[in-house]
C-alpha positions as CSV (number, residue, x, y, z in Angstrom):
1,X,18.0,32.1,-20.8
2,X,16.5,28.6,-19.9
3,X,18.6,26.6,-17.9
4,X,19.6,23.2,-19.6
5,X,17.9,20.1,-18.5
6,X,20.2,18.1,-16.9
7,X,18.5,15.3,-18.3
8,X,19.6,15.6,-21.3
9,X,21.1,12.3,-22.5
10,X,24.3,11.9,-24.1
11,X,24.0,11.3,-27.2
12,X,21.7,13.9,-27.3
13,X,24.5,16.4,-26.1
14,X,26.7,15.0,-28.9
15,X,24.3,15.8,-31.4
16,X,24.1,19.4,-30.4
17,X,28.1,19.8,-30.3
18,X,28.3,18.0,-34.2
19,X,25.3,20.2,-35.8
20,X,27.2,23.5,-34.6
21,X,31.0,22.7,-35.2
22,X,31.9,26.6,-36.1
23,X,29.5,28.6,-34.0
24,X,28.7,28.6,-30.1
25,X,26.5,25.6,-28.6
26,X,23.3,26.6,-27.0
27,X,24.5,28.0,-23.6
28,X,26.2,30.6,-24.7
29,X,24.1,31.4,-27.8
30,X,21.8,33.7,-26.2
31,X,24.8,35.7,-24.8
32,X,26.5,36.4,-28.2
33,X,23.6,37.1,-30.4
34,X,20.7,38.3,-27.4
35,X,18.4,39.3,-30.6
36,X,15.6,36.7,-29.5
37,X,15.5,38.7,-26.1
38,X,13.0,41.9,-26.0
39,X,11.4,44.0,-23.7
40,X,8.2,46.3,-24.3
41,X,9.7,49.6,-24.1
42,X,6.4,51.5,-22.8
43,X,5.5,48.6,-20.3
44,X,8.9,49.1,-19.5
45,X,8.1,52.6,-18.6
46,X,4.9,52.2,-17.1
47,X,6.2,49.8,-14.4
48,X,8.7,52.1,-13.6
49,X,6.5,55.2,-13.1
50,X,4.3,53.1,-10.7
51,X,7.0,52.0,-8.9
52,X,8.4,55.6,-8.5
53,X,4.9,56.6,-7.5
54,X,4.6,54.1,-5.0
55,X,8.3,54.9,-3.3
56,X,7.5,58.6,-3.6
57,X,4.6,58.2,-1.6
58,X,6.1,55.7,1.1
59,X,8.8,58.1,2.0
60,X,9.3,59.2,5.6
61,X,8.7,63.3,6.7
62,X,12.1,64.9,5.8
63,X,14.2,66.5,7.8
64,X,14.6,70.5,7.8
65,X,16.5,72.9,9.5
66,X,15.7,76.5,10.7
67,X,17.8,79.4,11.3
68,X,16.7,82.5,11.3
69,X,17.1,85.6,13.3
70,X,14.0,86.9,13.8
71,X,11.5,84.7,16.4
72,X,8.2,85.6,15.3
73,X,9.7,83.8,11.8
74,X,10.7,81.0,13.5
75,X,6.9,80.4,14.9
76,X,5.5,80.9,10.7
77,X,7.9,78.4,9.8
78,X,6.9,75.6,12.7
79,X,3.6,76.1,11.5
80,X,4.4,75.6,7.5
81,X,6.3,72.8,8.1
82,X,3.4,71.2,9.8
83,X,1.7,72.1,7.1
84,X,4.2,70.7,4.4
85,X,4.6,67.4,6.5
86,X,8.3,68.9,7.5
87,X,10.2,67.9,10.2
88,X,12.2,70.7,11.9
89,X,14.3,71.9,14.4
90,X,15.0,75.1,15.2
91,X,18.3,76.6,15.6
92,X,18.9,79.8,17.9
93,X,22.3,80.7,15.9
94,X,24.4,80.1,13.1
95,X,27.3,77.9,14.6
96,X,24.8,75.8,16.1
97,X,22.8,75.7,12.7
98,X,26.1,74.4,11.0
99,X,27.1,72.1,13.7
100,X,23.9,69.9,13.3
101,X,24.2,70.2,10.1
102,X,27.4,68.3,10.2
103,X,25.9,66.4,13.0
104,X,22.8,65.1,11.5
105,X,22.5,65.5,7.4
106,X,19.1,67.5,6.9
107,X,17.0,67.7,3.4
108,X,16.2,70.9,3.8
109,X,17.5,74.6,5.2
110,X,15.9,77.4,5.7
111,X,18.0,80.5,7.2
112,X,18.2,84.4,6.2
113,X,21.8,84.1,6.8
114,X,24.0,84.7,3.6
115,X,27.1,83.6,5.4
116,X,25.2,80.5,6.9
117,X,23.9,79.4,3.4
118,X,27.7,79.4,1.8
119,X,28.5,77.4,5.0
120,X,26.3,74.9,4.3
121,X,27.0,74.9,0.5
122,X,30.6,74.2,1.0
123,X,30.0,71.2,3.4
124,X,30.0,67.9,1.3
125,X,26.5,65.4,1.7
126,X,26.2,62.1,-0.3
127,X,22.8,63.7,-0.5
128,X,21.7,67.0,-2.2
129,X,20.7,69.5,0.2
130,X,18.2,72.5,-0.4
131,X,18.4,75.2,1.2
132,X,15.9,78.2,0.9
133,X,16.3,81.9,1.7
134,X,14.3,84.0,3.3
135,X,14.7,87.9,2.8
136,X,13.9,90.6,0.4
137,X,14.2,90.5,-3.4
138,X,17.2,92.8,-3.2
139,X,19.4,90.2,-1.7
140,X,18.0,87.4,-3.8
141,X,21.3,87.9,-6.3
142,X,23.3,87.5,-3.5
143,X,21.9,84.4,-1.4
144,X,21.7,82.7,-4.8
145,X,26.0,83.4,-5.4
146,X,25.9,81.8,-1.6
147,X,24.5,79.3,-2.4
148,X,20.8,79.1,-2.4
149,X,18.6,76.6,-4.2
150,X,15.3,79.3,-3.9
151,X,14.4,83.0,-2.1
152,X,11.0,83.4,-0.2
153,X,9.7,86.9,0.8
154,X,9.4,87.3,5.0
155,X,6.0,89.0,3.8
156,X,5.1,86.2,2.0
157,X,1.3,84.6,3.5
158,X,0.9,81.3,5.5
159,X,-0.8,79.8,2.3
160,X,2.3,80.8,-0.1
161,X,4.8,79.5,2.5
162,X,3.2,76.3,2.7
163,X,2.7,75.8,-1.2
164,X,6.4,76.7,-1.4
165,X,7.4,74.1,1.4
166,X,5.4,71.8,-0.2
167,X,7.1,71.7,-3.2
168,X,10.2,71.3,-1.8
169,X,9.0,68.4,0.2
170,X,8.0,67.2,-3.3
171,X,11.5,67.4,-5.1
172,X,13.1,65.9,-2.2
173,X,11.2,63.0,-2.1
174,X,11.6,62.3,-5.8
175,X,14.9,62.9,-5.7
176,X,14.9,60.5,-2.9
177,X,13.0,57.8,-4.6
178,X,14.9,58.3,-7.6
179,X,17.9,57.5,-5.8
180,X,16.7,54.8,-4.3
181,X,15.6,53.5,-7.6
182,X,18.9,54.3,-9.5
183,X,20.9,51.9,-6.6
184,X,18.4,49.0,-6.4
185,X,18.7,48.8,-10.5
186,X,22.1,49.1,-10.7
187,X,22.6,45.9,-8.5
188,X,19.3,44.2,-10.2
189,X,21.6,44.8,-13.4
190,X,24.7,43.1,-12.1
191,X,23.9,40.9,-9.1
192,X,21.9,37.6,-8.9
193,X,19.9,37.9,-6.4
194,X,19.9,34.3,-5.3
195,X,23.2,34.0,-4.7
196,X,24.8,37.0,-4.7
197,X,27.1,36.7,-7.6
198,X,27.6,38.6,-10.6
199,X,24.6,37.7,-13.2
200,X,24.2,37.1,-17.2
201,X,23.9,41.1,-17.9
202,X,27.1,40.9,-15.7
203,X,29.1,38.8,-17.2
204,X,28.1,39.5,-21.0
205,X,29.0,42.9,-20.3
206,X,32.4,42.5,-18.6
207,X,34.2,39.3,-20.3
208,X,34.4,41.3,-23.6
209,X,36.6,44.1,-21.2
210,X,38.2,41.1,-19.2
211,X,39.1,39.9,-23.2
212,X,40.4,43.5,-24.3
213,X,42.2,43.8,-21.3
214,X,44.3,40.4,-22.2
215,X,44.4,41.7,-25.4
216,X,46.1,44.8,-24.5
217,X,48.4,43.5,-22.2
218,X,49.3,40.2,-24.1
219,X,48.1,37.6,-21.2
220,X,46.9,34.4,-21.2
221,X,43.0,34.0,-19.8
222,X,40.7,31.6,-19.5
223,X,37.0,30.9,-19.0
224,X,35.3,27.5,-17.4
225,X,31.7,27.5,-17.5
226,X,30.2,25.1,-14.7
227,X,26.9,22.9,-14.7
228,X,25.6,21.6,-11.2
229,X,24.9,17.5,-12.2
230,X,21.6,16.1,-11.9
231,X,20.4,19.4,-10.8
232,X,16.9,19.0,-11.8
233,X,16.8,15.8,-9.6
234,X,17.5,17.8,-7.0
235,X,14.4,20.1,-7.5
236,X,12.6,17.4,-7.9
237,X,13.1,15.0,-5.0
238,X,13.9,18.0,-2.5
239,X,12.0,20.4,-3.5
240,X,12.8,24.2,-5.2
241,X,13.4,25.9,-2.0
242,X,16.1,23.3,-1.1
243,X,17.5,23.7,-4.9
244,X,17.6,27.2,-3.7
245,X,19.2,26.9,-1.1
246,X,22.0,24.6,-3.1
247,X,22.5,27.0,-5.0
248,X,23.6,29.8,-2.7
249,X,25.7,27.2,-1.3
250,X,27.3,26.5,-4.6
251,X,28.3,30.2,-5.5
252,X,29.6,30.5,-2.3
253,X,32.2,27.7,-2.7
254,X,33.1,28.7,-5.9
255,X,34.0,32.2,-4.7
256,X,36.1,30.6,-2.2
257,X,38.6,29.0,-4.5
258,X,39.6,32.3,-6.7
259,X,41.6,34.9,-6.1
260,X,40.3,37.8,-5.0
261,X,40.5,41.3,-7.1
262,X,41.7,38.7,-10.1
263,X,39.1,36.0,-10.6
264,X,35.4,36.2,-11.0
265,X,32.4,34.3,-10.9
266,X,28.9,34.8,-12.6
267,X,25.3,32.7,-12.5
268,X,24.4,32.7,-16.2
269,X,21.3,31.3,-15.3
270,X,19.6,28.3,-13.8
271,X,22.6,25.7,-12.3
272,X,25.0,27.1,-15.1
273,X,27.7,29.7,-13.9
274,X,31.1,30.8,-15.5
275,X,34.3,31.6,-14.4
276,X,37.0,34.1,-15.5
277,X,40.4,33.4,-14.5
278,X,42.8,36.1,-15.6
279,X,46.8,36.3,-15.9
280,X,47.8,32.6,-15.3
281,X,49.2,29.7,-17.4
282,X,46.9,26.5,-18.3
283,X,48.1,24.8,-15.8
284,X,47.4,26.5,-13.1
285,X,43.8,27.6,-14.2
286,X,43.1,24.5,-14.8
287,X,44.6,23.4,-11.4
288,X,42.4,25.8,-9.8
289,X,38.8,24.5,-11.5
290,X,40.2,21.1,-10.2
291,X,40.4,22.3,-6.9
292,X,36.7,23.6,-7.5
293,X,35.6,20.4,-7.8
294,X,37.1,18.6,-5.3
295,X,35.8,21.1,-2.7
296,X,32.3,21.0,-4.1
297,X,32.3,16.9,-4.3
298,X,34.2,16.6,-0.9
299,X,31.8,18.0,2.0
300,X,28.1,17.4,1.0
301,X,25.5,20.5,0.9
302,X,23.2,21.4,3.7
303,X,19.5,20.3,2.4
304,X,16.5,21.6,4.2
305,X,16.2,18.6,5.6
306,X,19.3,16.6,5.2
307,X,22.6,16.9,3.2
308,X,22.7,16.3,-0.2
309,X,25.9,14.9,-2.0
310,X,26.4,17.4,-5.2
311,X,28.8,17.1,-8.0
312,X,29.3,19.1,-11.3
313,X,31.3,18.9,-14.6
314,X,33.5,21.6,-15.9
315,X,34.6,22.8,-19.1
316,X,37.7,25.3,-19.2
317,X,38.8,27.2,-22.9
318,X,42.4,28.3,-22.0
319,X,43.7,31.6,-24.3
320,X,47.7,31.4,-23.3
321,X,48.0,34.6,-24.4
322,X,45.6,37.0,-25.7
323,X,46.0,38.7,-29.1
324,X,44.0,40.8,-31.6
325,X,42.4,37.9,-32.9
326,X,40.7,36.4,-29.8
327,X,37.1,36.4,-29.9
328,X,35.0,36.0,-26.9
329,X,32.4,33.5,-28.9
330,X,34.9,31.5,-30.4
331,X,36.5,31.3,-26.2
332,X,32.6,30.7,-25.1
333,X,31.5,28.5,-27.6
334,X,35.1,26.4,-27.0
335,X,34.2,26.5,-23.0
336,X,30.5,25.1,-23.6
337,X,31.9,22.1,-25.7
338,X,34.3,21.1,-23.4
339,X,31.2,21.0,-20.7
340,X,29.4,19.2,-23.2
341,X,32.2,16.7,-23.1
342,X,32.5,16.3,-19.4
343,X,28.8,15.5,-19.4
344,X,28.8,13.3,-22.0
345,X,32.1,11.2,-20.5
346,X,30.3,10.8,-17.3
347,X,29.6,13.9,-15.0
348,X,31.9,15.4,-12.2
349,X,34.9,16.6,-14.1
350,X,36.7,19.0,-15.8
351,X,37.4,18.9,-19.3
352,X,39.8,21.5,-20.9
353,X,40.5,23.0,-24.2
354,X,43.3,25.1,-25.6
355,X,42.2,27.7,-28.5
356,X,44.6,28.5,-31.4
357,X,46.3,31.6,-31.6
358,X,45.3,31.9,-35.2
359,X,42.3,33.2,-35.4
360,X,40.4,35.4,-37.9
361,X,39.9,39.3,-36.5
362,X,36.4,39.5,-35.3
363,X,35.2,42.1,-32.9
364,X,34.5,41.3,-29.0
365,X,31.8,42.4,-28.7
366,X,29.4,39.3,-27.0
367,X,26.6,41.5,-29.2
368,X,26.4,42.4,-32.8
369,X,26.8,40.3,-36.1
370,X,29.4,37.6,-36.3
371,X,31.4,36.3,-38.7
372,X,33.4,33.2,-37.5
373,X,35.8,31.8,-39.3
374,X,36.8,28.0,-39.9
375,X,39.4,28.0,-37.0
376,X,39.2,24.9,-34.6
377,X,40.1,24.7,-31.2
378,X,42.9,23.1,-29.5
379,X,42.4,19.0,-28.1
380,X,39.9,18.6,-25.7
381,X,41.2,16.8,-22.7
382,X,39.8,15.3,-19.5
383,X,41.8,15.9,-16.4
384,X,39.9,13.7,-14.8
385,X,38.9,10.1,-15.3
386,X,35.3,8.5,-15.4
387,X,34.0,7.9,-11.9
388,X,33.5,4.0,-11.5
389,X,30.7,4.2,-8.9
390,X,28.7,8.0,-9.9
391,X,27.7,10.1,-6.6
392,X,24.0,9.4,-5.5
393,X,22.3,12.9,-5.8
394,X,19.3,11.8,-4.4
């Protein structure tokens, strides 16, 4: 989603709020109806099977374990694991073998030890572990009730050992790239990375919840989305990595004025963020995006080079209390107007909007087809009047 220019004049933002009475302005378009937004499946899929190649092969030696009674073993597995690009150690007995274990979290282990292996298997690893082993094909049943992942024959050759070990060392480094993947793209999914906060895939995925769970409950809820003023002025007369660095500062102020566990914040994109403020009157949520502001127009930001004096307009849809028919557009779309307003009355406010408890049943879901009905929202009202003498950004 393109951030809004902050340049925008106006009238300009009037025009936008008139030509869309019934449906969501242009901020939170993109998160009701995301249609316009596609990804190339297959290039999709490529990327990520290079990048799992390239993590495969940047992964350390693993770790193994040895245990096994007899000593001339114990010298043919050193030398596979060489081999396999292993790193052992060698345990002379089973309690010391389990102790380490528990010690020091090993990928692999390798023992002839039934008992040992359902030792092992009942220990409890955020990671898998393997263990292989080694003993005749009559006890292969058994080690694999214990616990066992695979059976190798003591007989077995040098070569076959080392083909086996080296498909182990295989799995475990896929599985540990894999891993690796699976957490780095689950907080690509729902953190910004520039500041920390919950992003758009975020918050378009949990307001409908935060909305059901209002719903269910019969609470009142609201949502303020937030526009840093004169933003783009910023950029331009500081430069991008001082806008950067505003921005981190700007998340972290907002975080500082909700309640933890209750309230949320999320970067929708650009200088726009939104806020969720759960299971309070209108008063007090609006109170609370007040307080916001103050704190973020009060104590100036730390440029690069020098402070910079930042301001930025609010608009807050309260819902006093949640029903059946409350959509999440219809609380968007009212939210986005009322920051339309406090840009277009001067900057560096908050402007606030009640929604009707009548409205027709729609689904809400931020995704899908809608169907919104001719329902207006509640008096939009400024809790703040026009500055006289407008901050200097620059």
């Amino acid at each position: 989603m393109k951030a809004r220019s902050t340049s925008d004049t106006p009238a300009r933002a009037s025009a936008e709020i008139a030509a869309q009475p019934d449906s969501p302005t242009l901020l939170v378009r993109g998160l009701i109806d995301p249609s316009d937004v596609s990804e190339d499946a297959a290039a999709v899929e490529a990327d990520m099977t290079g990048t799992l190649a390239v993590m495969v092969r940047l992964q350390p030696p693993p770790s193994a374990l040895v245990c096994v009674a007899d000593p001339a073993r114990e010298i043919r597995f050193a030398e596979a694991f060489q081999g396999a690009m292993f790193e052992a150690d060698v345990m002379p007995g089973e309690e010391e073998a389990y102790a380490a274990m528990q010690a020091q979290f090993r990928k692999l282990a390798i023992t002839d030890s039934l008992q040992l292996i359902a030792q092992l298997r009942a220990l409890r690893f955020k990671d898998y572990l393997h263990i292989l082993f080694v003993g005749s094909e009559a006890g292969e049943a058994a080690a694999f009730k214990a616990g066992a992942d695979d059976c190798i024959s003591p007989q077995s050759s040098s070569e076959a050992l080392v083909a086996r070990l080296r498909n182990v060392r295989r799995i475990c480094d896929l599985e540990v790239a894999l891993h690796g993947a699976l957490v780095q793209n689950q907080k690509l999914s729902t953190t910004d990375e520039l500041t920390g906060l919950a992003n758009r895939h975020f918050f378009a995925k949990h307001f409908p919840r935060e909305l059901a769970r209002a719903v269910r409950r019969k609470l009142p809820l609201s949502v303020a989305m937030c526009d840093i003023d004169h933003f783009k002025r910023i950029n331009d007369t500081f430069g991008h990595a001082t806008g950067d660095h505003v921005l981190r500062q700007f998340g972290a102020r907002l975080q500082q004025n909700l309640r933890r566990g209750k309230d949320w914040v999320a970067r929708l994109g650009g200088e726009e963020f939104a806020i969720v403020l759960s299971e309070i009157s209108a008063p007090q949520a609006v109170n609370i995006i007040e307080g916001i502001r103050r704190s973020i127009r009060s104590v100036s930001f730390e440029g690069l080079t020098k402070n910079i004096q930042v301001t930025a307009s609010f608009g807050v849809c309260v819902l006093d209390r949640a029903d059946s028919t409350s959509t999440c557009d219809r609380l968007l779309s009212a939210a986005d107007k009322a920051l339309y307003k406090s840009k277009h009355r001067g900057r560096d406010r908050v402007t606030a909007a009640r929604v009707s408890d009548q409205i027709a049943q729609q689904s809400c879901a931020l995704k899908g087809k809608r169907t919104i009905s001719a329902e207006a929202s509640g008096p939009l009202t400024s809790v703040k009047e026009p500055l006289e003498h407008p901050p200097d950004h620059e």
